[in-house]
C-alpha positions as CSV (number, residue, x, y, z in Angstrom):
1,X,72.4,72.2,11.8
2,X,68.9,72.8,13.5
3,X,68.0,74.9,16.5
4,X,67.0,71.7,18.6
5,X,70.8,70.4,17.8
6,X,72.4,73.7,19.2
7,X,70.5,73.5,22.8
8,X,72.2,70.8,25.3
9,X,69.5,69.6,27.7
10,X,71.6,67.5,29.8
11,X,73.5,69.2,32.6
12,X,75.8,66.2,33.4
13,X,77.9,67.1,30.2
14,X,79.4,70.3,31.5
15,X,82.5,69.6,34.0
16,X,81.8,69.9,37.6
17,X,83.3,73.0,39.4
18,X,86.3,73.5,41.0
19,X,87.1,75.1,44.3
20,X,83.4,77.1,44.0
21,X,80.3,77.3,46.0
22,X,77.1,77.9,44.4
23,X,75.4,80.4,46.2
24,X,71.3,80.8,45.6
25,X,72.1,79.9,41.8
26,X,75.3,82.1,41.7
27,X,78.7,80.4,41.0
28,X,80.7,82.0,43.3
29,X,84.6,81.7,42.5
30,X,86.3,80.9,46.2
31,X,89.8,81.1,46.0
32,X,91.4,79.0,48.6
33,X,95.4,79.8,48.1
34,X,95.1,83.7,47.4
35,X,98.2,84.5,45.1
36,X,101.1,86.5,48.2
37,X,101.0,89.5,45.9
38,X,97.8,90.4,47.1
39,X,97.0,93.5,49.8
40,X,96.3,92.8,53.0
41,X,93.4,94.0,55.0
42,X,94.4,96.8,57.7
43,X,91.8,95.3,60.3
44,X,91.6,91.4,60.2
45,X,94.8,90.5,58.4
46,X,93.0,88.7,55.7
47,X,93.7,88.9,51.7
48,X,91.3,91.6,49.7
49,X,90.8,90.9,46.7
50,X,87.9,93.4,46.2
51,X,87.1,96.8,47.5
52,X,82.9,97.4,47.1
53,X,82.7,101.3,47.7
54,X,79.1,102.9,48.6
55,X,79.5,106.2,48.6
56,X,82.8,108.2,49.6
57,X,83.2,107.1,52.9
58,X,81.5,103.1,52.7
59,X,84.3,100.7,51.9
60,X,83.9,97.3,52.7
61,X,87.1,94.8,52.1
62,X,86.5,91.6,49.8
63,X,86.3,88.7,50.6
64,X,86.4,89.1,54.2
65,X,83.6,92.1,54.9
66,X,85.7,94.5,56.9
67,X,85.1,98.4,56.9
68,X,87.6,100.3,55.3
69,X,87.8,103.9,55.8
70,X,89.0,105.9,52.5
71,X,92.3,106.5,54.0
72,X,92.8,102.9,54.3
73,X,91.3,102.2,50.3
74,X,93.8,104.4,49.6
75,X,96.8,102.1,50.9
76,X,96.0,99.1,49.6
């Protein structure tokens, strides 16, 4: 097998993406039935799937952007 076999120049052959958004390039998994095990965010209500920490006292909740103070990253 040559090199020229190995690389696939046609991007219709790979299946289409489900339930994402492509973001600037980025394939962005959106997950539009969050699993019920799944904390819940103190301020909005929302599921958090992610917790993006700054620094010891910068949380943000994921995927819906609220603050978090470390007390509350410590709950959920």
């Amino acid at each position: 097998m040559t090199d020229d076999e190995l690389i696939d120049d046609d991007p219709d052959s790979s299946p289409a993406p489900t339930e994402s958004e492509i973001l600037d390039g980025i394939l962005i998994d959106v997950d539009l039935n969050p699993p019920p095990e799944l904390s819940r965010c103190p301020n909005c209500g929302g599921p958090v799937s992610s917790v993006t920490s700054r620094g010891p006292a910068d949380h943000t909740a994921g995927p819906c952007g609220c603050s978090l103070t470390p007390g509350q990253v410590k709950r959920l």
